[in-house]
Steps between C-alpha positions, in 0.01 A plus 500: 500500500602839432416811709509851444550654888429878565592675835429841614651704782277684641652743696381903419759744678592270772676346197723782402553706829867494459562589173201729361307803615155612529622715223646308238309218547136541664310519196607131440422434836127655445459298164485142650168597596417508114771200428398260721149464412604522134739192492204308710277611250759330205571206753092411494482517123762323405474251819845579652600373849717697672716580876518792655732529732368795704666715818290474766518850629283617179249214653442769744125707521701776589790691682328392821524196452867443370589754769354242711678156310798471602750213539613422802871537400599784252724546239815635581644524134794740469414682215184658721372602144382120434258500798128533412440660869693834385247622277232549770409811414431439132306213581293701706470783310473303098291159597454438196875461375492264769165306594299310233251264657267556230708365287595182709132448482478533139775270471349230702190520379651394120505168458845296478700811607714382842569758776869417603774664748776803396543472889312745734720808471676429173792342714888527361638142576832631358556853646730555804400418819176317398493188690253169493332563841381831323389323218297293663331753711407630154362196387290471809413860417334393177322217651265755683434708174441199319245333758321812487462361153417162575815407308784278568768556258749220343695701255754796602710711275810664670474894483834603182522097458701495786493127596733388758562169637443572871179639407363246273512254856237690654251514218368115571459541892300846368222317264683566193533204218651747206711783435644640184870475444724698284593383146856256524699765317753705690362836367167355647578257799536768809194689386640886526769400715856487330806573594635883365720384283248337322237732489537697223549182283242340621258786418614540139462150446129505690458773285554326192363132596199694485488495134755272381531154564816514702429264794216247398118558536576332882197210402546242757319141589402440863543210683169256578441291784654756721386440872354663712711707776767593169447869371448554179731741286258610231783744304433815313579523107478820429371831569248707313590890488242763442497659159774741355313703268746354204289230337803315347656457905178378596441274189842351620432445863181304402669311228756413796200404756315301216819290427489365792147357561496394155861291629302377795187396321676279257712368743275451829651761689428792720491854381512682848385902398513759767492890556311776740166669453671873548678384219206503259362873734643739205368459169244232647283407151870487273622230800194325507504511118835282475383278798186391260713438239748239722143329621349482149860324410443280826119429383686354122770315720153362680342362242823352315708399738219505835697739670332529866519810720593438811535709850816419680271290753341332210844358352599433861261279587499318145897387614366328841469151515143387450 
């Protein structure tokens, strides 16, 4: 069987807090409230099943509330820029940058669309001074929101990809079966973590995998029979960026994207797609626009090839052991 996976991290500002501004970057923030129920909208026509991994702080009704929510043990990252809990005041003072419940409701209420975990405070396993005991606290964190919900998540996406080893113990003992890993490329396999003198290579050759097939379309067979009490890397393949306003660019990205679920439909792979809803928050129809035209591809791959969608919980459970 082949499967075409899509994951979403839903995140709104508690996504970018350390690297963007109200300024440069709200109005992207203010059009997932237009995204969001546009890509359900495409997911319900053309029957797509997809994960979204979701921080629990935009869970929240309001500032009272995540004022409220708290874990018992903070983070203590170094860079105090990467903690959620320093942008009080905008939270309070631009909910909706920040709180979405409507649209966790819309969400759940579309069929085959799985509410998963970006952590509770979109944690940084890999920043200085994070630590597993905080981490967990976080997770417990979630658990609240989520009940609230009447949801018990299996699948987690690390906040930047950063999957770590120490952390990856605790998701089991936490109620998690899944989590996305990183694509087994070096320019890939440490999420945005790399060492200096490998950044600016890496970026130019991100920048150019984008388009070009440089490193493989990343298709990849899972396991079956896997028991229970093992969890489940589910990878990522690639990411989908918004639109550049330079048709050829984008006509090359989607060339790039459709390469490889066409690769894992003839072979019986997995095509693991991923990227945020802010993402799609400027030029909202043009992004929704090229989405349709990767599902319409997915809908031929369907019908030659049976191509299912799958949520990240879906393909999980179809690697257990019967």
């Amino acid at each position: 069987m082949s499967a075409l996976v899509i994951s979403l991290d839903f995140e709104l500002f508690w996504g970018v807090t350390d690297s963007r501004t109200v300024e440069n970057y709200g109005a992207n923030i203010e059009g997932v409230w237009q995204s969001v129920p546009g890509m359900l909208k495409l997911f319900k026509e053309y029957d797509i099943h997809a994960t979204w991994a979701t921080v629990g702080m935009l869970m929240c009704k309001d500032y009272k509330q995540w004022s409220e929510l708290r874990p018992s043990i903070m983070p203590t990252y170094e860079r105090e820029s990467c903690s959620t809990y320093s942008v009080a005041a905008l939270a309070r003072d631009l909910p909706k940058l920040f709180f979405a419940r409507p649209l966790v409701e819309q969400i759940l209420a579309t069929d085959g669309q799985e509410l998963a975990s970006h952590t509770y405070s979109h944690f940084y396993c890999g920043e200085e001074d994070a630590t597993v005991e905080q981490f967990v606290a976080d997770l417990n964190c979630a658990k609240s929101i989520f009940d609230e919900y009447k949801v018990k998540p299996t699948s987690l996406v690390f906040p930047r990809n950063q999957v770590q080893d120490e952390y990856l113990n605790e998701l089991m003992g936490a109620g998690f079966t899944a989590y996305r890993g990183n694509q087994d490329h070096w320019i890939y396999r440490d999420g945005h973590l790399m060492p200096v003198s490998y950044g600016t290579a890496r970026r130019l050759i991100r920048a150019a995998d984008v388009y070009l097939p440089i490193t493989g379309n990343h298709t990849y067979s899972l396991s079956t029979n896997i028991p229970k009490g093992q969890l489940i890397n589910i990878p990522a393949s690639r990411f989908l960026r918004p639109v550049s306003g330079h048709s050829i660019i984008d006509k090359l990205q989607l060339s790039r994207i459709k390469s490889g679920m066409l690769e894992a439909a003839r072979t019986n792979s997995v095509f693991h797609l991923w990227w945020h809803p802010h993402n799609f928050g400027r030029h909202v129809e043009a992004n929704l626009l090229n989405l349709e035209r990767l599902l319409k591809y997915y809908r031929a791959l369907n019908h030659e090839y049976r191509m299912q969608s799958l949520s990240m919980q879906e393909l999980e459970v179809s690697c257990r052991i019967n």
